[in-house]
N, CA, C and O atoms as CSV, one atom per row, in Angstrom:
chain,resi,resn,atom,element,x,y,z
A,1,UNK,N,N,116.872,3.451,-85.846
A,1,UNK,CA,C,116.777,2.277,-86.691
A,1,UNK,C,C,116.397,1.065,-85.836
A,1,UNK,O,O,117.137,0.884,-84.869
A,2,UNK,N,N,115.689,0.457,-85.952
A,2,UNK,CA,C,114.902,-1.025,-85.690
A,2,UNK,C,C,115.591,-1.840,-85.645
A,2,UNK,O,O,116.701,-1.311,-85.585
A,3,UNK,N,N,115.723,-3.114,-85.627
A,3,UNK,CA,C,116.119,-4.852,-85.678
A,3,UNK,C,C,114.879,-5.260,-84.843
A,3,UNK,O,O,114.124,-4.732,-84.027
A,4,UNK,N,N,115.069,-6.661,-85.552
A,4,UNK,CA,C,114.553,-7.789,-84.820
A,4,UNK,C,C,114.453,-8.129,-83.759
A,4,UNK,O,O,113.692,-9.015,-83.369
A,5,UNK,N,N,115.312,-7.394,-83.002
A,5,UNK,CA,C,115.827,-7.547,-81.447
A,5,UNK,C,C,114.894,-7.073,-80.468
A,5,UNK,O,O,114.521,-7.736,-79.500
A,6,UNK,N,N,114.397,-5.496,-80.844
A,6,UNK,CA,C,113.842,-4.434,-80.607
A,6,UNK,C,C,112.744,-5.292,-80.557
A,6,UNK,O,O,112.415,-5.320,-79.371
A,7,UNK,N,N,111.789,-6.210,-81.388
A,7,UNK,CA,C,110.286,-6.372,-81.237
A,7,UNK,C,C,110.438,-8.026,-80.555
A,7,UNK,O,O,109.452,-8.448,-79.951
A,8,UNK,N,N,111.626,-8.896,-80.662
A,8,UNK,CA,C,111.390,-10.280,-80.477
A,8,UNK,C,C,110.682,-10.887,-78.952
A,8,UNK,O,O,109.920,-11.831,-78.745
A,9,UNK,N,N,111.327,-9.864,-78.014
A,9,UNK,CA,C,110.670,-10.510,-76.512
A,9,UNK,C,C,109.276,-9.528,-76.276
A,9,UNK,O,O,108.590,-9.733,-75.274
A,10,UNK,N,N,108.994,-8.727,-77.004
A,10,UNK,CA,C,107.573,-8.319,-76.971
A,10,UNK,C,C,106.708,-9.168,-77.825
A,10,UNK,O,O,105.501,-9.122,-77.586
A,11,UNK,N,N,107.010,-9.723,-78.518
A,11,UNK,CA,C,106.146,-10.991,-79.569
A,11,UNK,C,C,105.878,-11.704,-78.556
A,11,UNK,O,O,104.721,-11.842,-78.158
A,12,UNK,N,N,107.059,-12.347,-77.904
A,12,UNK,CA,C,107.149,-13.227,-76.832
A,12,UNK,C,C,106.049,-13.408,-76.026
A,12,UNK,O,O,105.405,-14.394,-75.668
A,13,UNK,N,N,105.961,-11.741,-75.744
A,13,UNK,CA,C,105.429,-11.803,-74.007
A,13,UNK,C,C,103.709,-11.283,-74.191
A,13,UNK,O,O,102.950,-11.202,-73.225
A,14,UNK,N,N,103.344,-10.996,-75.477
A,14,UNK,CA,C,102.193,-10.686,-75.826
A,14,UNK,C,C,101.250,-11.821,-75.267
A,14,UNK,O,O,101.736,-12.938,-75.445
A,15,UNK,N,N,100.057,-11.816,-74.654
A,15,UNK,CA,C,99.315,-12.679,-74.400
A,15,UNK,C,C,98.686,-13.587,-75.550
A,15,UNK,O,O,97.882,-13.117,-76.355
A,16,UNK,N,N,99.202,-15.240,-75.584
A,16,UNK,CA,C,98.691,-16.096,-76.841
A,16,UNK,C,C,99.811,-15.798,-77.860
A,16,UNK,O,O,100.169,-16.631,-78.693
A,17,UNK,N,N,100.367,-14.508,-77.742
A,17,UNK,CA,C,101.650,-15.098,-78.876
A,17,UNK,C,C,102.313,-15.627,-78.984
A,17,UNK,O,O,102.600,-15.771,-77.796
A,18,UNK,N,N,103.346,-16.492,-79.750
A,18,UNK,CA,C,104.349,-16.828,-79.869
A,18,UNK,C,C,105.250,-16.499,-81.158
A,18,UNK,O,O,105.160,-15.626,-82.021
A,19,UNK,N,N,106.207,-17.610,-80.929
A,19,UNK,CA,C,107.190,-17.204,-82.508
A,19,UNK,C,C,107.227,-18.742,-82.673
A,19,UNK,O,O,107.041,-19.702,-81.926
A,20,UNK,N,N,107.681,-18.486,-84.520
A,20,UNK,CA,C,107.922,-20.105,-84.938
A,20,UNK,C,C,108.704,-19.492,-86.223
A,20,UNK,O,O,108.242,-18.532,-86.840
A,21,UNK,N,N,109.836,-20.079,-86.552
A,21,UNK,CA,C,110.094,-20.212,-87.881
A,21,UNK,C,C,109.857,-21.100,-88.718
A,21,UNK,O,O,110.081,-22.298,-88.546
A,22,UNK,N,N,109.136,-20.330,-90.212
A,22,UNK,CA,C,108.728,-20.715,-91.363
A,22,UNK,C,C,109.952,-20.470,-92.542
A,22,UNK,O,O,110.392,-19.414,-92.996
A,23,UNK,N,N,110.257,-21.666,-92.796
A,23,UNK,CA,C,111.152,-21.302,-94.079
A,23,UNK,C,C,112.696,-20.148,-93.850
A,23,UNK,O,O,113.274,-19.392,-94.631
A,24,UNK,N,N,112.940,-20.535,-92.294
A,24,UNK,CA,C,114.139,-19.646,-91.990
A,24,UNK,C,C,113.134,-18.034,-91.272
A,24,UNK,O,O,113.210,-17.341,-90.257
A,25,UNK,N,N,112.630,-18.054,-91.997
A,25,UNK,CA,C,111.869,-16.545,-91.119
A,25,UNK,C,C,111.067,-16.756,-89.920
A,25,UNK,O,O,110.325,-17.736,-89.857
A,26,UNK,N,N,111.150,-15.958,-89.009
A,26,UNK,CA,C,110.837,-15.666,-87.821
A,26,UNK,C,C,109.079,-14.459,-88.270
A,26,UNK,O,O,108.648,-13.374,-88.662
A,27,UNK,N,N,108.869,-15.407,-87.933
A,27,UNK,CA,C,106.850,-15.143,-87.299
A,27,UNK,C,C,106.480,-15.153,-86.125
A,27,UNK,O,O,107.004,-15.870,-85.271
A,28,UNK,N,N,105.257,-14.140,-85.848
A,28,UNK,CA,C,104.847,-14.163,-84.765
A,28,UNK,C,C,103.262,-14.876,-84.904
A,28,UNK,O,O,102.801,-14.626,-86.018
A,29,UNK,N,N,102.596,-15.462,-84.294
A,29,UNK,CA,C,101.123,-15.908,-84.061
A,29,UNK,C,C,100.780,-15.933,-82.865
A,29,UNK,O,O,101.425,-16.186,-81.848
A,30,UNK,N,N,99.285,-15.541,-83.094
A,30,UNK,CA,C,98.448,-16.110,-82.173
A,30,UNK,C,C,97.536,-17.280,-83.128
A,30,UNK,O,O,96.854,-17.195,-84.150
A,31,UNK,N,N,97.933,-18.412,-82.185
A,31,UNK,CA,C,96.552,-19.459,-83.182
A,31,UNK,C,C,97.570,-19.961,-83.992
A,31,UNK,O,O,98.631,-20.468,-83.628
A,32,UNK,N,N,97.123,-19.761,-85.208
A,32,UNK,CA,C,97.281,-20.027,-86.611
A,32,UNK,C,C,97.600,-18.923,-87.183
A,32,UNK,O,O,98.157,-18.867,-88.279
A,33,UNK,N,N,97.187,-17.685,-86.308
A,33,UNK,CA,C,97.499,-16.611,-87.557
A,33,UNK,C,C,98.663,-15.448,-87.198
A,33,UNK,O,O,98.931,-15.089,-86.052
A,34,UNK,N,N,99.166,-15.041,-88.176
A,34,UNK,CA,C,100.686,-14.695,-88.126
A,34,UNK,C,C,99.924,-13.199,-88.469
A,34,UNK,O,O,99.136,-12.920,-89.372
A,35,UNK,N,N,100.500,-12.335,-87.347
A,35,UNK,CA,C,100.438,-11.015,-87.799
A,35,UNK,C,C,101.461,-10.276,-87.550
A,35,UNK,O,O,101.301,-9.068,-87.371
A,36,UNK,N,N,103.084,-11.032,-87.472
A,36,UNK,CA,C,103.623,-10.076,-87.665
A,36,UNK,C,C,104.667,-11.394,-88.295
A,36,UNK,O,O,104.630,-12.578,-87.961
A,37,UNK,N,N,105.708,-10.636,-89.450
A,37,UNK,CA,C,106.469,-11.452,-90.267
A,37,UNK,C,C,108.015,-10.988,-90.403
A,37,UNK,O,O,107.748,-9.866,-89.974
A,38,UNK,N,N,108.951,-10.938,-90.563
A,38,UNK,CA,C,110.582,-10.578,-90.725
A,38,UNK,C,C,110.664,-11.568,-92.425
A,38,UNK,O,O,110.305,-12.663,-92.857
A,39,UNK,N,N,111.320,-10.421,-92.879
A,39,UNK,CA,C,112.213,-11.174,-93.995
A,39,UNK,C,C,113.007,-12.139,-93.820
A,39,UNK,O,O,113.094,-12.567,-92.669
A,40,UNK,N,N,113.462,-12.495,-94.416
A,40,UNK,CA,C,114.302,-13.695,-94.235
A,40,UNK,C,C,116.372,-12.840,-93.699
A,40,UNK,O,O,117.184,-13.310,-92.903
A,41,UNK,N,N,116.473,-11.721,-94.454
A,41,UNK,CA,C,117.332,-10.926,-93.986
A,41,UNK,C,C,117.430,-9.995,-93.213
A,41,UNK,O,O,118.275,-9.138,-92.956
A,42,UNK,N,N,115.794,-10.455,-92.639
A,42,UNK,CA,C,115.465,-9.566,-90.934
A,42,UNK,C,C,115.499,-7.609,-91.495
A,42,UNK,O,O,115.441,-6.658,-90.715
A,43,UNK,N,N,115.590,-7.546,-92.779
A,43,UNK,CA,C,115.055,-5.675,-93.226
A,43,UNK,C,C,114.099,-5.508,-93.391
A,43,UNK,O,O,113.692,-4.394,-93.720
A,44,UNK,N,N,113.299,-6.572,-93.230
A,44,UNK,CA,C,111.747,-5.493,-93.645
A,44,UNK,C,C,110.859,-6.643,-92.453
A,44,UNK,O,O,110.926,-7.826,-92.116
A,45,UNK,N,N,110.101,-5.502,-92.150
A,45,UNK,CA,C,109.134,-6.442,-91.233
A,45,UNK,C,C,107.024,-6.107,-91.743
A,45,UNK,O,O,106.356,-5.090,-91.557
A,46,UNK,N,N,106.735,-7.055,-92.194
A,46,UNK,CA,C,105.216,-7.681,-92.333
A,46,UNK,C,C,104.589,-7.314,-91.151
A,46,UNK,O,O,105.056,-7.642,-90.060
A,47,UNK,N,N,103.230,-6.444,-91.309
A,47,UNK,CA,C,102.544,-6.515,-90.158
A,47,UNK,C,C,100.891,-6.088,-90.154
A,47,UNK,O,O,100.427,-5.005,-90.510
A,48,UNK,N,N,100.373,-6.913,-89.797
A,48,UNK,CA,C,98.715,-6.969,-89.614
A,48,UNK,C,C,98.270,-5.736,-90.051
A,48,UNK,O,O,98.931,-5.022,-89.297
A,49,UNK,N,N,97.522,-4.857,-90.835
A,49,UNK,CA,C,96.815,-4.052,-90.992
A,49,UNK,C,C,95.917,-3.730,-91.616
A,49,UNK,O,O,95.820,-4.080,-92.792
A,50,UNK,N,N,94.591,-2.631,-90.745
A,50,UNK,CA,C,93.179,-2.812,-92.213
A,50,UNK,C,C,93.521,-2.246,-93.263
A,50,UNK,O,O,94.351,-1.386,-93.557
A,51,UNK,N,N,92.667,-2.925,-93.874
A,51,UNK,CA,C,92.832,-2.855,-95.269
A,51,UNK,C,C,92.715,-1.646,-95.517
A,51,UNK,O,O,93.575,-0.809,-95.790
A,52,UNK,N,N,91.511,-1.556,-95.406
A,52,UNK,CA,C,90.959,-0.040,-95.830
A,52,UNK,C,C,91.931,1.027,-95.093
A,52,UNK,O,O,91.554,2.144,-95.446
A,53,UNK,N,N,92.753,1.100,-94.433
A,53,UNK,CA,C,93.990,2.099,-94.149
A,53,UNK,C,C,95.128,2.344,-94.797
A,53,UNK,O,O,95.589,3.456,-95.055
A,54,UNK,N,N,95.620,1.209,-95.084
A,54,UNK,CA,C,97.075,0.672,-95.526
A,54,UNK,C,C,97.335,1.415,-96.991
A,54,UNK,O,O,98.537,1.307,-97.233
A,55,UNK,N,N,96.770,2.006,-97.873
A,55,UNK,CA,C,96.653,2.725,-98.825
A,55,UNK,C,C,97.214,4.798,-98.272
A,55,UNK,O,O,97.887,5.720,-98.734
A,56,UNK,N,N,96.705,4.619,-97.552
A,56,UNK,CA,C,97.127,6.117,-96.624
A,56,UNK,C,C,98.363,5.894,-96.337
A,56,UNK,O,O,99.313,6.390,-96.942
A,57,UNK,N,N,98.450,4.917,-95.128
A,57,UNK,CA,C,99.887,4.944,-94.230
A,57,UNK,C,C,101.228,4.869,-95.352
A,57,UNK,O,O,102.320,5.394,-95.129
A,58,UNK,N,N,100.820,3.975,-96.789
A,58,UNK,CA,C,102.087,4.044,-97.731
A,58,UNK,C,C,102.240,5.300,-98.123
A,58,UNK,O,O,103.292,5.914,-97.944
A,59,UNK,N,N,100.901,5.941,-98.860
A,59,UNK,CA,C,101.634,7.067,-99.254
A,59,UNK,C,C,101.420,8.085,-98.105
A,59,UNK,O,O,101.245,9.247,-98.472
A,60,UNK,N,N,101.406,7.812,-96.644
A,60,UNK,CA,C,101.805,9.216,-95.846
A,60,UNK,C,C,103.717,9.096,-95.376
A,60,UNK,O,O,104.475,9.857,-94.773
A,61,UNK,N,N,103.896,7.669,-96.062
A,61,UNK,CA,C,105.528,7.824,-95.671
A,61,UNK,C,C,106.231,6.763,-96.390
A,61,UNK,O,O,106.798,5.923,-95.691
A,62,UNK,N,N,106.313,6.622,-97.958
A,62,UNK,CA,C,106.355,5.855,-98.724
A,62,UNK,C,C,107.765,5.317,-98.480
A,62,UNK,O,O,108.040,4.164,-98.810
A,63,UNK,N,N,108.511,5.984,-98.007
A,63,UNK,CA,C,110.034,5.491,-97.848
A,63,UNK,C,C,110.323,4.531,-96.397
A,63,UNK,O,O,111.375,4.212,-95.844
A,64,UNK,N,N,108.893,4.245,-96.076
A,64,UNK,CA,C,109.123,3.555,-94.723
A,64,UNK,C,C,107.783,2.358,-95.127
A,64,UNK,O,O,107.872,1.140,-95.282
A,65,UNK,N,N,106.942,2.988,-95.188
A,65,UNK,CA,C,105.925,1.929,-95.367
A,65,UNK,C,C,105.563,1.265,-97.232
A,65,UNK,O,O,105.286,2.002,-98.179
A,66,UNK,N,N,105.648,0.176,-97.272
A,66,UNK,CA,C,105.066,-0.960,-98.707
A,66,UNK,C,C,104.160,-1.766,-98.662
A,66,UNK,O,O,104.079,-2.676,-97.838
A,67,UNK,N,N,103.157,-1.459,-99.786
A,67,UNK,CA,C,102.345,-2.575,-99.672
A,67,UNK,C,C,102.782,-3.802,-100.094
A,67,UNK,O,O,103.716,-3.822,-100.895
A,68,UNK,N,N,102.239,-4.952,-99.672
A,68,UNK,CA,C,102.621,-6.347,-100.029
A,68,UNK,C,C,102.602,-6.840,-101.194
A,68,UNK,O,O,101.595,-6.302,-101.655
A,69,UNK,N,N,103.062,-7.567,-102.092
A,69,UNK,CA,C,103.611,-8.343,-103.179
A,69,UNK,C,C,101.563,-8.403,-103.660
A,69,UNK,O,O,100.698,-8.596,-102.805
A,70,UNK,N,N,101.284,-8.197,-105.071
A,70,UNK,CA,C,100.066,-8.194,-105.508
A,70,UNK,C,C,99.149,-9.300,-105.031
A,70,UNK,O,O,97.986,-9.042,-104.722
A,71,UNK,N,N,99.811,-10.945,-104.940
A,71,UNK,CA,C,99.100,-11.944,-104.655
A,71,UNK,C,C,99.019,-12.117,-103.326
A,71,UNK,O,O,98.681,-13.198,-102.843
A,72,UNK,N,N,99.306,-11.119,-102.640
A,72,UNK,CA,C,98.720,-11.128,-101.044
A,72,UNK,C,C,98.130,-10.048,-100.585
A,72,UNK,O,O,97.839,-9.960,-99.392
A,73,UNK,N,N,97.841,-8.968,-101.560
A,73,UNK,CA,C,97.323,-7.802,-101.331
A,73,UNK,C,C,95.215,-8.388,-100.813
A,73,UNK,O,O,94.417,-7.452,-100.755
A,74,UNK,N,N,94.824,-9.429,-100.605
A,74,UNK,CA,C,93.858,-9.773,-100.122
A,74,UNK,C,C,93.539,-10.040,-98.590
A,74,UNK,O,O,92.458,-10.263,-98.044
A,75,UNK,N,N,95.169,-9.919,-97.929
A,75,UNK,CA,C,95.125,-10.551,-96.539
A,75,UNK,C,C,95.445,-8.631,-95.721
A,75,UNK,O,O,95.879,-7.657,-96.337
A,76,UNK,N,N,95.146,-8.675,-94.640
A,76,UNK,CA,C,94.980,-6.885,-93.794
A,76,UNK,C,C,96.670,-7.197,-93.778
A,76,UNK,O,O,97.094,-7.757,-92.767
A,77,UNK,N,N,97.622,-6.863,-94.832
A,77,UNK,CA,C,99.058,-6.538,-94.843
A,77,UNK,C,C,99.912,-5.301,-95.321
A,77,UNK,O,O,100.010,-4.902,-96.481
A,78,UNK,N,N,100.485,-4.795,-94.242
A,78,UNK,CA,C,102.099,-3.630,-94.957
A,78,UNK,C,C,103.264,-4.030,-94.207
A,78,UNK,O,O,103.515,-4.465,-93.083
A,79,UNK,N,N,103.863,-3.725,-95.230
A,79,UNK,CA,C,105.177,-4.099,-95.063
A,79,UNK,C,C,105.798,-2.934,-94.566
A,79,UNK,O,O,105.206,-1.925,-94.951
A,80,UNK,N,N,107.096,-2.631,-93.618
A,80,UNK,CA,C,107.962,-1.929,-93.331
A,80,UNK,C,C,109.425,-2.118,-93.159
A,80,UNK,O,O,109.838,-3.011,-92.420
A,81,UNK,N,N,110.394,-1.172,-93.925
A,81,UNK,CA,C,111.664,-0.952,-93.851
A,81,UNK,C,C,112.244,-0.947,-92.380
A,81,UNK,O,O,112.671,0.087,-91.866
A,82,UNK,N,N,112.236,-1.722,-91.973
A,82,UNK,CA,C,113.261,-2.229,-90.130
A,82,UNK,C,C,114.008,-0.703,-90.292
A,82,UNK,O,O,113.470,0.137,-89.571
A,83,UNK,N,N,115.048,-0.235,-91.034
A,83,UNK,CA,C,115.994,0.496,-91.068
A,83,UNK,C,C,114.948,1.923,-91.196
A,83,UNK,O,O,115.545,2.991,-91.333
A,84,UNK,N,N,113.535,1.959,-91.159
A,84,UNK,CA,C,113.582,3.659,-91.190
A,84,UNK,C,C,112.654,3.548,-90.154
A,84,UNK,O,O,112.046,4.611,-90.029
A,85,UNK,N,N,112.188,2.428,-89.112
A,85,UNK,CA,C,111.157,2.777,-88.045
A,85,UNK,C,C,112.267,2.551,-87.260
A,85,UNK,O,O,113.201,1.773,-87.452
A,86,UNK,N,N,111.940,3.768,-85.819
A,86,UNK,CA,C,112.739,3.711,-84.639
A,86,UNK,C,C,112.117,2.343,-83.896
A,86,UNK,O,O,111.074,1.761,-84.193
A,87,UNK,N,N,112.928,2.057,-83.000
A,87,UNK,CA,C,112.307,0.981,-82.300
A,87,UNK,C,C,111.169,0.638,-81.482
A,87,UNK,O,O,110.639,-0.468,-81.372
A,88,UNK,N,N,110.736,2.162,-80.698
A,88,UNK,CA,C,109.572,2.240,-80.064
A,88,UNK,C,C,108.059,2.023,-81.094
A,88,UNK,O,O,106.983,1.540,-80.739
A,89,UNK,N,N,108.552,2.705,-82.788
A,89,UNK,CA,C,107.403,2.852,-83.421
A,89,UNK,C,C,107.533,1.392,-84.336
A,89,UNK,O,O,106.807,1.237,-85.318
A,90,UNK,N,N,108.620,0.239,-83.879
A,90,UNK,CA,C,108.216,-1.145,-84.014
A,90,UNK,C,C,107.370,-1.485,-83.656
A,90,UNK,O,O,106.259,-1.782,-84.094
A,91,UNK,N,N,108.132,-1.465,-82.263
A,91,UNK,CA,C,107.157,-2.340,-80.831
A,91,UNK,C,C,105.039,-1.446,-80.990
A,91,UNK,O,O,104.075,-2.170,-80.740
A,92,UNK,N,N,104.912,-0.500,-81.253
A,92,UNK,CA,C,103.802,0.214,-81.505
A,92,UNK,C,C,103.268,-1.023,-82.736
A,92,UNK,O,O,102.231,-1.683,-82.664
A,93,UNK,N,N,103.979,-1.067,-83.488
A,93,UNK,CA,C,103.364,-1.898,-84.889
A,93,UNK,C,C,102.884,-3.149,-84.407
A,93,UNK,O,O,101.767,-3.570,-84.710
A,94,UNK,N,N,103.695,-3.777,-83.653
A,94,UNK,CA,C,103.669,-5.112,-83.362
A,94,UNK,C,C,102.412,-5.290,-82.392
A,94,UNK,O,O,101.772,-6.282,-82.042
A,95,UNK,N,N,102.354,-4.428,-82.207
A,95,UNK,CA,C,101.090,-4.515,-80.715
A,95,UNK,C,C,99.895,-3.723,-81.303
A,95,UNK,O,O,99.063,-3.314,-80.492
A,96,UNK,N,N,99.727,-3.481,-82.514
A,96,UNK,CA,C,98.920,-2.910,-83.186
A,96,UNK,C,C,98.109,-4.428,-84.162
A,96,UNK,O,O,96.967,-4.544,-84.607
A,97,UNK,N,N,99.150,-5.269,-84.194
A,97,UNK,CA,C,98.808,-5.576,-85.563
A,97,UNK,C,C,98.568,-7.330,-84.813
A,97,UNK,O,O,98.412,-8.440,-85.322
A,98,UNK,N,N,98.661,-6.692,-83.021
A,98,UNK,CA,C,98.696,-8.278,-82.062
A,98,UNK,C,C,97.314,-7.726,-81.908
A,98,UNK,O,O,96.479,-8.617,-82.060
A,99,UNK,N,N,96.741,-6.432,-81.631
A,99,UNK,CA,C,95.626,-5.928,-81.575
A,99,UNK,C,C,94.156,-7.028,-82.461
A,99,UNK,O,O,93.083,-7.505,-82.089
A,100,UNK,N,N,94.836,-7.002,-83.558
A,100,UNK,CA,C,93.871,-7.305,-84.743
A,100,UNK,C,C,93.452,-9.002,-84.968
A,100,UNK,O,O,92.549,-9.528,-85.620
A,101,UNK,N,N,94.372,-9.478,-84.251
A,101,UNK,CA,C,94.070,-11.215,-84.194
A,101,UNK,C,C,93.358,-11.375,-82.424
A,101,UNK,O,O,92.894,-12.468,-82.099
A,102,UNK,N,N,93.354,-10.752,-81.888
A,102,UNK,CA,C,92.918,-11.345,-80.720
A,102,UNK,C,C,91.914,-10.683,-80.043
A,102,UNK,O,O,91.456,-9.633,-80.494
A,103,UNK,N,N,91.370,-11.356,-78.626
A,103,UNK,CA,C,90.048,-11.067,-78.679
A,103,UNK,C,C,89.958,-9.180,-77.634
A,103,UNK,O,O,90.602,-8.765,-76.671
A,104,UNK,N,N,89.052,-8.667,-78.325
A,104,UNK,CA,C,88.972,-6.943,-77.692
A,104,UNK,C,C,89.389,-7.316,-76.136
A,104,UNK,O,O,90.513,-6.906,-75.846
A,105,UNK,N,N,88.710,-8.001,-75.104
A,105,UNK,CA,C,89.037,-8.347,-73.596
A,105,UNK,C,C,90.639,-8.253,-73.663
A,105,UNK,O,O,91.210,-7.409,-72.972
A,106,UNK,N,N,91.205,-8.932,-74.316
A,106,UNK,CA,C,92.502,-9.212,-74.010
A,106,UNK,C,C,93.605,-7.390,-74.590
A,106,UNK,O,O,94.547,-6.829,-74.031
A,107,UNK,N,N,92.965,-7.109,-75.672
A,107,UNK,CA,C,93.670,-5.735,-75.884
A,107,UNK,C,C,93.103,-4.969,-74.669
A,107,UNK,O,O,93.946,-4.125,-74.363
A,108,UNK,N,N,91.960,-4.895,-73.789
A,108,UNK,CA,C,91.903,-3.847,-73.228
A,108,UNK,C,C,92.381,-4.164,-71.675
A,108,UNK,O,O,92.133,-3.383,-70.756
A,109,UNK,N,N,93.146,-5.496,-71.485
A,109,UNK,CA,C,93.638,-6.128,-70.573
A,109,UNK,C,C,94.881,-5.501,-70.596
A,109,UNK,O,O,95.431,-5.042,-69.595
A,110,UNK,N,N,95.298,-5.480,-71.652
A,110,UNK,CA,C,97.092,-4.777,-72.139
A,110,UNK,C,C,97.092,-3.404,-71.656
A,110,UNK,O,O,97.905,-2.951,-70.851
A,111,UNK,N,N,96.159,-2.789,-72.180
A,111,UNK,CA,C,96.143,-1.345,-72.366
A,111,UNK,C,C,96.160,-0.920,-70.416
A,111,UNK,O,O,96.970,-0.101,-69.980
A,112,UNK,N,N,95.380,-1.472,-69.707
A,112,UNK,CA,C,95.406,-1.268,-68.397
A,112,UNK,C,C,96.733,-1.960,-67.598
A,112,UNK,O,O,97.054,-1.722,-66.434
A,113,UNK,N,N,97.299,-2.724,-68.377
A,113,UNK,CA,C,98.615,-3.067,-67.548
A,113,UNK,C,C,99.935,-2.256,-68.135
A,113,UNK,O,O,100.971,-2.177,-67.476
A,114,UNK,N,N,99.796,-1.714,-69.332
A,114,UNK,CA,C,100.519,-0.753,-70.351
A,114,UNK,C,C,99.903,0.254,-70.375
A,114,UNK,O,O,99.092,0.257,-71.302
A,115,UNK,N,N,99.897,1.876,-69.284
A,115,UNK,CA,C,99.178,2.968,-70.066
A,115,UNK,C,C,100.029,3.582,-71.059
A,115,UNK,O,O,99.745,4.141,-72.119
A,116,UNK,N,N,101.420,3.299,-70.341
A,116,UNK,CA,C,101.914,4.221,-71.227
A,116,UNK,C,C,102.558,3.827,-72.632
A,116,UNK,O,O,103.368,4.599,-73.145
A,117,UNK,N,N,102.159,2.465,-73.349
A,117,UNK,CA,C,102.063,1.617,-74.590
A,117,UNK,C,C,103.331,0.826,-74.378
A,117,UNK,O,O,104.062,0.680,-73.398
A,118,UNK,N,N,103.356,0.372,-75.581
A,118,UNK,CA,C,104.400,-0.917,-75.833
A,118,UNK,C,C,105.858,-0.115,-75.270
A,118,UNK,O,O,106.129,1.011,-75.687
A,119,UNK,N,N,106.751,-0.840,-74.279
A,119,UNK,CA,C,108.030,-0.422,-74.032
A,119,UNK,C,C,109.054,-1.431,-73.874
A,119,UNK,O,O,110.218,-1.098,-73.650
């Protein structure tokens, strides 16, 4: 089982990320743009993904992965249950979805200082 805990100093330490709270919730950005999000009761965590995937990943594990509320189903978003991802396959999300806001140089900067992925 996951928490907030598990992904917060990898948000941190991501190159260009940071955190800010919006409205009590804890976000991550690079820039302006937030690709990874916490509920406000820290159980479900928001996170960057293509579009054109995010239809699979729900129904390949519907009890872990949700798509987003209809009036945001326009932005690359799924949602996940904190309580059914282990913590390693957080930190994987989070660096997946840090992948998608920033520039290719900088993911393949990670990947050579991380072979063996997010830890």
């Amino acid at each position: 089982m996951a928490v907030v805990e598990d992904v917060r100093a990898l948000g941190t330490a991501l190159e260009r990320s940071y955190p800010v709270y919006v409205r009590g919730r804890l976000k991550f950005r690079v820039g302006q743009i937030v690709y990874v999000a916490f509920s406000l009761d820290e159980s479900v965590m928001g996170f960057a993904f293509p579009k054109e995937e995010r239809a699979a990943l729900v129904a390949s594990e519907p009890h872990k992965f949700h798509l987003p509320p209809a009036s945001e189903m326009r932005f690359n978003w799924v949602n996940a249950e904190l309580s059914a991802l282990d913590p390693a396959e957080a930190r994987e999300l989070v660096v997946d979805a840090w992948r998608m806001v920033v520039p290719k140089k900088l993911s393949r900067a990670y990947d050579l200082a991380h072979p063996a992925g997010p830890g």
